[in-house]
C-alpha positions in Angstrom: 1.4 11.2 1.4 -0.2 13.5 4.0 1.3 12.9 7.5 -2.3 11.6 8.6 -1.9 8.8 6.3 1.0 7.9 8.1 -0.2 8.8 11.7 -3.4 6.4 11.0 -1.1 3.2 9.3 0.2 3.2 12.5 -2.3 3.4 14.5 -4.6 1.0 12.6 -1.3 -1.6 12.1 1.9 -1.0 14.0 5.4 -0.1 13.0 5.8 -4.1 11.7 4.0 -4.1 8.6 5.2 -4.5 4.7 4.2 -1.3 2.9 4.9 1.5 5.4 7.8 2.8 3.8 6.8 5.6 1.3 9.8 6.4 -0.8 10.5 10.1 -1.4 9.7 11.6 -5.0 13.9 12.5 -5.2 13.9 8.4 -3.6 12.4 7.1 -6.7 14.4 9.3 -9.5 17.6 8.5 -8.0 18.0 5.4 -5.5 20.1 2.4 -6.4 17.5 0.1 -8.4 17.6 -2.8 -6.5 16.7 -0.8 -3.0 14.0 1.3 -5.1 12.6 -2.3 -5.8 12.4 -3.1 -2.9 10.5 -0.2 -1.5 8.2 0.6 -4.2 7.1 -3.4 -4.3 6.4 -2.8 -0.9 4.5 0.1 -0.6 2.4 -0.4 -4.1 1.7 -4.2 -3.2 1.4 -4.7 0.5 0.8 -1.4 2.0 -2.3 -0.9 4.7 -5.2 0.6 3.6 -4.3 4.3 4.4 -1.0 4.1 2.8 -2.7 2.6 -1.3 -0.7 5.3 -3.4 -3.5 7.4 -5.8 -3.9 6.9 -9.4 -2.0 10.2 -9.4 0.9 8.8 -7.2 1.1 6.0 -9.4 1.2 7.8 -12.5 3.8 10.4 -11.3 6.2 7.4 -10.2 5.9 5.6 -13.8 7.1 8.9 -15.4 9.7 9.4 -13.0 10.9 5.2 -13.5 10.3 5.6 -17.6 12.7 8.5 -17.5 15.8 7.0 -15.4 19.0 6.2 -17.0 18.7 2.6 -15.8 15.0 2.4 -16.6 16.4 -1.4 -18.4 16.7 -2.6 -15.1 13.4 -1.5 -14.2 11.1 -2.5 -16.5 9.8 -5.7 -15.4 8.4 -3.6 -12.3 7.0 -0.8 -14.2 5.4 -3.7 -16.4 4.3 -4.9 -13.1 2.9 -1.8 -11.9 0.9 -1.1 -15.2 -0.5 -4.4 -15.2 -1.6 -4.3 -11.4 -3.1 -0.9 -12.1 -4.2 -1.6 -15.7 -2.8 1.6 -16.7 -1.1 -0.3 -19.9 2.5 1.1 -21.7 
């Protein structure tokens, strides 16, 4: 995300707001699953306006989810994602 993304998010909604946490590329191949949750659910599903990850974002992060070592305990939110995107398996 360019830093103007961010600079405007806050500007259009404050520091208090689900979503404005935009987890690092190195954040979503390796964080702890239930935090990763947490953040991705976040900034996919309640983030502001100038914060909605791209098509290519969202593509990029399924990869890197499909290819994790614990990608059992993260299916239900890749399912999730697809389905919310309608990008399918």
């Amino acid at each position: 995300m360019p830093e103007s993304a961010f600079a405007a998010a806050f500007e259009a909604n404050g520091l208090n707001r689900d979503g404005m946490y935009v987890p690092t590329i190195t954040e979503v191949a390796t964080a702890e699953s239930r935090m990763l949750r947490l953040w991705l659910s976040d900034w996919i599903f309640e983030s502001p306006a100038e914060l909605i990850p791209s098509d290519e974002m969202v593509r990029a992060i399924l990869k890197i989810l499909k290819n994790r070592p614990d990608v059992s305990e993260l299916e239900d939110l890749i399912r999730e994602i697809e389905s919310f995107f309608d990008y399918g398996p």
